[in-house]
Phi, psi and omega in degrees: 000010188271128162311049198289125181238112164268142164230128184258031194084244198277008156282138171220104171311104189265160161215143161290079180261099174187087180274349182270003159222044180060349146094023170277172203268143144244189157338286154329288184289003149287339139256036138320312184270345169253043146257330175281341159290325177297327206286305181286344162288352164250009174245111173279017192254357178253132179252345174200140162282101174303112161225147195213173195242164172269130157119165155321308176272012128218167174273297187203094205264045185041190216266182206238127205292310158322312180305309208274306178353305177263003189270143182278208208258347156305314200286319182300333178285330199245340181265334178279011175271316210276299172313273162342320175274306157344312180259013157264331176308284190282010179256007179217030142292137173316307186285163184280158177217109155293123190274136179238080179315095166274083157099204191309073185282078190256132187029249178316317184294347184256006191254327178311298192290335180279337156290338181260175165327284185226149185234114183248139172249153176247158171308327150300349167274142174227120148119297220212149133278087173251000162001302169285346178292330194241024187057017130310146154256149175305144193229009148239058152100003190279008171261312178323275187302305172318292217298282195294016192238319195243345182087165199308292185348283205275317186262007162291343179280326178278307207261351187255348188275310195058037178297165165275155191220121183261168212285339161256358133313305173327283202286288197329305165282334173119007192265320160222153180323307211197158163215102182263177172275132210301336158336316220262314151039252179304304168328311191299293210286337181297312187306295142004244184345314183296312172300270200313011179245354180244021164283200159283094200304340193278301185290002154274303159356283191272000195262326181304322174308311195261002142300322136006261197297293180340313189310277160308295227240182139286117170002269196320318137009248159330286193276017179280331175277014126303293176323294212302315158284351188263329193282327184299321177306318164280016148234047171264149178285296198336314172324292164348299193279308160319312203270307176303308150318310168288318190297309193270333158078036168263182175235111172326142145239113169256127168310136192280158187299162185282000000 
């Protein structure tokens, strides 16, 4: 049931570990992991997060079946709430979050990687909505964020289907960023992580809200609150410190937010 949280200086490694069942979710550890995320949303000393599952063979193999089986239709309602404040925890952290797919992303677990920011793959991931396989619809958010990340089509094909989709399908549609050898994996999401932790923690912040809403929201929206961050940011020190620093032909140092 455990949650593991590393801190790499301004990286912070989540990792899902309850590798003897595939890192699948029961209760508890769900709500582990959206304490651990609230716990980093509130350290302005992490400019970005990693998350990943423990062992080779999966990121996460959704939630656990043996728990759900038996619960009615409250326990089933309380249990897909608790699965929602999870991927919501990570999709409306302040900080950016990477999915470092290892291996299997099954129901919960591909809905966890479709709540983060960018999706990194290893060559062994595969997947899946199978959710109808098991007389359920998927129920933490995988109709929502699939369908707009891959479109109606495809993705009604997947979820209604609960086919599997391996890792150069994934990338081929738009479902991940990159796809490496599974070695290379983490290497790959640190470097990542590492350009984005020396940016401006503030205008990352804010440039993830207004992808968020592009996402989310209405266009018009989205850019009126683009105008509205971007004019705002230039009464930021980072601003200061950006420009001046490219102007001075340094390499910026930004201070982490208060």
């Amino acid at each position: 049931m455990a949650i593991d949280l590393e801190r790499r200086g301004s990286i912070a490694v989540v990792t899902m570990n309850r590798p003897e069942a595939l890192n699948a979710f029961n209760n508890e550890q769900l709500r582990v992991l959206a304490e651990t995320f609230d716990e980093i949303g509130n350290d302005g000393s992490i400019r970005c997060v990693i998350l990943t599952g423990a062992g080779e063979r999966a990121f996460a193999a959704g939630a656990d079946i043996k728990e759900m089986k038996d619960l009615d239709g409250a326990g089933g309602l309380t249990f897909g709430r608790l699965g929602h404040r999870a991927t919501r925890s990570v999709e409306e952290l302040p900080q950016p979050v990477i999915a470092a797919v290892n291996g299997f992303a099954l129901g919960g677990g591909c809905e966890l990687a479709l709540a983060s920011d960018i999706r990194l793959a290893s060559e062994n991931a595969v997947f899946a909505q199978p959710e109808v396989t098991l007389g359920i619809p998927p129920g933490w958010g995988g109709t929502q964020r699939l369908t707009r990340l891959v479109g109606p089509g495809l993705a009604s094909e997947l979820i209604l289907s609960g086919r599997r989709v391996k890792a150069d399908e994934a990338l081929r549609i738009g479902l991940v960023n990159s796809v490496w050898p599974l070695d290379q994996l983490m290497g790959e999401a640190t470097k990542l992580a590492e350009v984005i932790a020396a940016n401006s923690p503030l205008a990352v912040r804010s440039a993830k809200q207004l992808v968020r809403l592009a996402f989310n929201g209405q266009t018009i929206d989205g850019l009126d609150s683009e105008a509205r961050a971007f004019g705002e940011a230039f009464t930021m020190a980072d601003q200061k410190e950006g420009m001046t620093a490219f102007v001075e032909k340094r390499a910026a140092v930004f201070a982490d937010p208060a």
